[in-house]
DSSP file (Angstrom, degrees, kcal/mol; ACC not computed):
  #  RESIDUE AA STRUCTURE BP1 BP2  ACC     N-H-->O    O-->H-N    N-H-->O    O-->H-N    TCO  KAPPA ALPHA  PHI   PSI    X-CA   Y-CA   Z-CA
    1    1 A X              0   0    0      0, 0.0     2,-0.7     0, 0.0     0, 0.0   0.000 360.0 360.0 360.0 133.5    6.6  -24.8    7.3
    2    2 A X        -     0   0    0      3,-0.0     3,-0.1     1,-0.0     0, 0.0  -0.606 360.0-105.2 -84.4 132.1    6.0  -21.3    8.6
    3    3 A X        -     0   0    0     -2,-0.7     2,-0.2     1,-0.1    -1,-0.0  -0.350  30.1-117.4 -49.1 153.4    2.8  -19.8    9.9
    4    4 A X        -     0   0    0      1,-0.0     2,-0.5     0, 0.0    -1,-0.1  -0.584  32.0-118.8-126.5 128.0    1.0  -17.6    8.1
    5    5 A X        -     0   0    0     -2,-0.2     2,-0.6     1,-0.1    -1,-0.0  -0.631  21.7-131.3 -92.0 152.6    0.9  -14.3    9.6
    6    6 A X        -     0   0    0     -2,-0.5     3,-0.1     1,-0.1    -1,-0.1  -0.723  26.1-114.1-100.0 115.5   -2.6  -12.9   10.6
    7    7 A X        -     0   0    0     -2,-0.6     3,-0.1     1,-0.1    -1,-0.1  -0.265  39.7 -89.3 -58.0 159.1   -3.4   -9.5    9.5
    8    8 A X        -     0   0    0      1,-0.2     2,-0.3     3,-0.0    -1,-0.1  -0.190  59.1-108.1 -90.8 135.7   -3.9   -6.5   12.4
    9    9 A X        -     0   0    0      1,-0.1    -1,-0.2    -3,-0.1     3,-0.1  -0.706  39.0 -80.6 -92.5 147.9   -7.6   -6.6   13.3
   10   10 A X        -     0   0    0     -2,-0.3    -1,-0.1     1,-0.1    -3,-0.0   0.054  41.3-127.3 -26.2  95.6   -9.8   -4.2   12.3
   11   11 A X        -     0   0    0      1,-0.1     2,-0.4    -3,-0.1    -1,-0.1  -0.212  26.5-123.4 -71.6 147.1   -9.7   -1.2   14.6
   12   12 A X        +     0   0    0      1,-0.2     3,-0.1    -3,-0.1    -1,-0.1  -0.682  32.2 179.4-100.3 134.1  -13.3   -0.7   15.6
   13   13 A X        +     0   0    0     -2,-0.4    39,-2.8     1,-0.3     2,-0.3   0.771  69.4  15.2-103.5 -46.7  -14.0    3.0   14.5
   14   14 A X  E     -A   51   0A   0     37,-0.3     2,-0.3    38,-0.1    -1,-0.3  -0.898  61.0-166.3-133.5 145.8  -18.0    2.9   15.9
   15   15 A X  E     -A   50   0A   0     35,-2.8    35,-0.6    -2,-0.3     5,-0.1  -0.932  30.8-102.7-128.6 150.4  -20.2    0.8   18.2
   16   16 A X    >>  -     0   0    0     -2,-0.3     4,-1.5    33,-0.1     3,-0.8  -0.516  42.6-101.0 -80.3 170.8  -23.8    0.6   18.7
   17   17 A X  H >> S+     0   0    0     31,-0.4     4,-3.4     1,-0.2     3,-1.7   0.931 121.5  61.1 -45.8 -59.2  -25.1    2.2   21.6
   18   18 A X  H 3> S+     0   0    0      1,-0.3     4,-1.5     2,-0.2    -1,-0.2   0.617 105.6  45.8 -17.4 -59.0  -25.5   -0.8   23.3
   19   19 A X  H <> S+     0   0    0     -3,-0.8     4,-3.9     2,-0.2    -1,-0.3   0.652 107.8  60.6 -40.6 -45.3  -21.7   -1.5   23.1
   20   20 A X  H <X S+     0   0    0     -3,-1.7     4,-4.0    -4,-1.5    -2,-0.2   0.944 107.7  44.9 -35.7 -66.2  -21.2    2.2   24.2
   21   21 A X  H >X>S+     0   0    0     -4,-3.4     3,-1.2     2,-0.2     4,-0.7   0.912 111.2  49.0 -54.8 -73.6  -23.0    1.3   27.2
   22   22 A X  H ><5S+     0   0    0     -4,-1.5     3,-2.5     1,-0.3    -2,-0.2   0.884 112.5  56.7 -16.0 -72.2  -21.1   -2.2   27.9
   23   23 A X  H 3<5S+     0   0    0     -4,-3.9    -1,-0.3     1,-0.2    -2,-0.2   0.890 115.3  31.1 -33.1 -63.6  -18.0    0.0   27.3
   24   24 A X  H <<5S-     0   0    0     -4,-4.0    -2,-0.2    -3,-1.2    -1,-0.2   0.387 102.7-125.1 -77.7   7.4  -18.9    2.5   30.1
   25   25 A X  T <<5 +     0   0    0     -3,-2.5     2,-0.3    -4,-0.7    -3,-0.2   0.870  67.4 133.4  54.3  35.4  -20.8    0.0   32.6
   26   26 A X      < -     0   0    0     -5,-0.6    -1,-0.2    -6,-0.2    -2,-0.1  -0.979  60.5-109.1-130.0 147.0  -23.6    2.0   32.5
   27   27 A X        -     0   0    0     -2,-0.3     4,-0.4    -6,-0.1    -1,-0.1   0.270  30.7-117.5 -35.0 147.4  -27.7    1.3   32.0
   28   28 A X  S >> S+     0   0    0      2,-0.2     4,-1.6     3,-0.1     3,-1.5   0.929 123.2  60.9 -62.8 -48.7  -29.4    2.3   28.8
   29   29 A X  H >> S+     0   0    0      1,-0.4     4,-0.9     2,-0.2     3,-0.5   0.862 101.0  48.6 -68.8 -85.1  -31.2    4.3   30.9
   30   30 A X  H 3>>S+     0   0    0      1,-0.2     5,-1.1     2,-0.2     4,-0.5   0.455 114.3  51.6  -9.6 -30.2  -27.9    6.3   32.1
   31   31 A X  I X>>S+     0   0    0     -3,-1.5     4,-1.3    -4,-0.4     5,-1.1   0.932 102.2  51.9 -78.5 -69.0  -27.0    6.7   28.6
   32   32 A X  I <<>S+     0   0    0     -4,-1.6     5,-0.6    -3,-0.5    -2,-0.2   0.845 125.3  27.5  -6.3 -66.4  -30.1    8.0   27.4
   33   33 A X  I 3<5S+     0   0    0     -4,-0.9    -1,-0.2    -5,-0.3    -3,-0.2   0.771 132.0  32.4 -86.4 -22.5  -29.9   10.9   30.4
   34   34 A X  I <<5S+     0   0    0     -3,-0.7    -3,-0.2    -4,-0.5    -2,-0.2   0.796 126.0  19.5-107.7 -49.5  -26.4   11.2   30.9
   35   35 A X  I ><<S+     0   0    0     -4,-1.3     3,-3.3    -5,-1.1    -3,-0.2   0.908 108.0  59.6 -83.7 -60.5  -24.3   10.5   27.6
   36   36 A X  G > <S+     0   0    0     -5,-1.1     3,-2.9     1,-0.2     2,-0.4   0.858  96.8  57.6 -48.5 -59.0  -26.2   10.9   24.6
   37   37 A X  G 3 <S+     0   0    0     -5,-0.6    -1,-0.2    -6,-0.3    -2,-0.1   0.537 112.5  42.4 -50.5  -0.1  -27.3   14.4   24.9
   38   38 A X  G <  S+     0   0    0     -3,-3.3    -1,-0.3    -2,-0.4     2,-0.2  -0.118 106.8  64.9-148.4  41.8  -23.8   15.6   25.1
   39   39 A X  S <  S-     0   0    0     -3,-2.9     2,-0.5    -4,-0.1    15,-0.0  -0.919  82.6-101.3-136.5 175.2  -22.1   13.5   22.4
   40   40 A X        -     0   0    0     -2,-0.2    11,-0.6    11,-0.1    14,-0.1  -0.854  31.7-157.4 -91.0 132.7  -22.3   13.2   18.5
   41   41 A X  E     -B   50   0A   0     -2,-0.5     2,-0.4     9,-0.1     9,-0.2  -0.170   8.6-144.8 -77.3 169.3  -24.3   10.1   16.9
   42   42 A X  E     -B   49   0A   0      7,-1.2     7,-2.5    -2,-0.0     2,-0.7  -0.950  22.0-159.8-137.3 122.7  -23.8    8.7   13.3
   43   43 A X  E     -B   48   0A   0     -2,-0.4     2,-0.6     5,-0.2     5,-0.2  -0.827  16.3-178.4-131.5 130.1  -26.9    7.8   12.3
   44   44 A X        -     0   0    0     -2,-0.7     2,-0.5     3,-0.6     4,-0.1  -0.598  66.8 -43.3-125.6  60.0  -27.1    5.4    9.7
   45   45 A X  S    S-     0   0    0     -2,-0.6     0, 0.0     2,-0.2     0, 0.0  -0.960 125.2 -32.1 105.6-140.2  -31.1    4.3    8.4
   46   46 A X  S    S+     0   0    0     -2,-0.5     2,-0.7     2,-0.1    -1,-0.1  -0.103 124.8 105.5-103.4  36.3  -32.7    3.9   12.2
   47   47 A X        -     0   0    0    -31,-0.0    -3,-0.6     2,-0.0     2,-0.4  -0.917  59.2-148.9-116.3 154.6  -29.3    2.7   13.6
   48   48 A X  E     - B   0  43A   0     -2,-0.7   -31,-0.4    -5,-0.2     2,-0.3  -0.919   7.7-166.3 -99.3 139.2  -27.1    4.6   15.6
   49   49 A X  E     - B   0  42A   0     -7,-2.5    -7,-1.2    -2,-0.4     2,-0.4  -0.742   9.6-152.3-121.4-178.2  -23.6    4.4   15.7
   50   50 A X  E     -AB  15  41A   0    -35,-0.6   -35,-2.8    -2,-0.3     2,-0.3  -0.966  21.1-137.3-152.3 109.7  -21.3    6.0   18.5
   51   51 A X  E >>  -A   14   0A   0    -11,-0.6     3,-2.4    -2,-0.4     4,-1.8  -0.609  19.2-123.7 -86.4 134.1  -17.4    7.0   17.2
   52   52 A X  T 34 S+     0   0    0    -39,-2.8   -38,-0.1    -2,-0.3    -1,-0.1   0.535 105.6  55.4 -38.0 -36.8  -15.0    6.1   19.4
   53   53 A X  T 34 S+     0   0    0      2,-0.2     4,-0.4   -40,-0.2    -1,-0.2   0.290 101.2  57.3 -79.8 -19.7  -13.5    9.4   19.8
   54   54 A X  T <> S+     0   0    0     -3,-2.4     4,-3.6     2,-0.2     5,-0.2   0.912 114.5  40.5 -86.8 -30.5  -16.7   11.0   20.8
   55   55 A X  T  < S+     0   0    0     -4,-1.8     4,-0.5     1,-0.2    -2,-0.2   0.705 114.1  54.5 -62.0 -23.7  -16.9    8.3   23.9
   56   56 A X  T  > S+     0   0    0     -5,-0.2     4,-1.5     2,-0.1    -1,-0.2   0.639 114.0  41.5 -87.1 -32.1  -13.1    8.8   24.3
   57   57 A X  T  4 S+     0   0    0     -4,-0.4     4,-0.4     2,-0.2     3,-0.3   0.950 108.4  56.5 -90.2 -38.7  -13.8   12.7   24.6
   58   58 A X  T  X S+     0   0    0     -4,-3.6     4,-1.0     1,-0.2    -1,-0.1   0.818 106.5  49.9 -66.1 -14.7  -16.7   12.6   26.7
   59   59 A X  T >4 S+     0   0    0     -4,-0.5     3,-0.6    -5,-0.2    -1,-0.2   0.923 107.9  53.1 -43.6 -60.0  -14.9   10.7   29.1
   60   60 A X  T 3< S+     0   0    0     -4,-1.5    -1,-0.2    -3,-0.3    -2,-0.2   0.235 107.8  54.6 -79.3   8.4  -11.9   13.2   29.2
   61   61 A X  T 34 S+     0   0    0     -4,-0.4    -1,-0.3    -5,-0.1    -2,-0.2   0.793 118.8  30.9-121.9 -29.8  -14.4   15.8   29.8
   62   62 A X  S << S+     0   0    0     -4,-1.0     2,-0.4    -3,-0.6    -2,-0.2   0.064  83.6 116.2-118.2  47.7  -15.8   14.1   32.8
   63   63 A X        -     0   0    0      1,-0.0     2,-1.2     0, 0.0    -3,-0.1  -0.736  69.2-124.6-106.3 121.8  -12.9   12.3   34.1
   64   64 A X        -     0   0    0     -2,-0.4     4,-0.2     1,-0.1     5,-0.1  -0.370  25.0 -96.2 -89.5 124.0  -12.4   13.9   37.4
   65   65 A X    >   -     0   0    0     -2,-1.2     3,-4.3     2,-0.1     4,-0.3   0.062  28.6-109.0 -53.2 158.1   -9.2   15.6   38.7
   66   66 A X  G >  S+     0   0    0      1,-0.3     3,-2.8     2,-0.2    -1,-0.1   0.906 123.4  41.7 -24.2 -81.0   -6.3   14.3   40.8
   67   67 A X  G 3  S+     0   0    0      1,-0.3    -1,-0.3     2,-0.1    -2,-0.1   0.689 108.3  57.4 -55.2 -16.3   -8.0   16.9   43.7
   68   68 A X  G <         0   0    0     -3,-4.3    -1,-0.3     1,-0.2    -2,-0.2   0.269 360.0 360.0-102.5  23.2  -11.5   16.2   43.1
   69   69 A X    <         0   0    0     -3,-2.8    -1,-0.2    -4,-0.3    -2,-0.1   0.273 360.0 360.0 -84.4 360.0  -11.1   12.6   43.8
């Protein structure tokens, strides 16, 4: 008998903040003052979501060069 192949898991498109944070090792608190104000939210009822690509750019925008290391 063969195994039954397992479809490709979901690719996670948004996270709650919370997750955001866990992602970046950083404090609510640190999100709150440092991240949110200078990403986009999806905000869905009283939730927030956080898209992947805006945590993936704000990274790339304060990922510090080779020389400033």
């Amino acid at each position: 008998m063969t195994p039954r192949r397992q479809p490709p898991p979901t690719p996670c498109l948004a996270m709650t903040v919370a997750q955001a944070c866990d992602a970046l090792s950083i404090s609510y608190e640190i999100w709150k003052r440092e991240v949110e104000p200078e990403i986009r939210l999806v905000r869905i009822g009283s939730r927030k979501l956080v898209p992947r690509v805006e945590l993936e750019r704000w990274l790339d925008a304060h990922a510090l060069a080779a020389d400033d290391k």
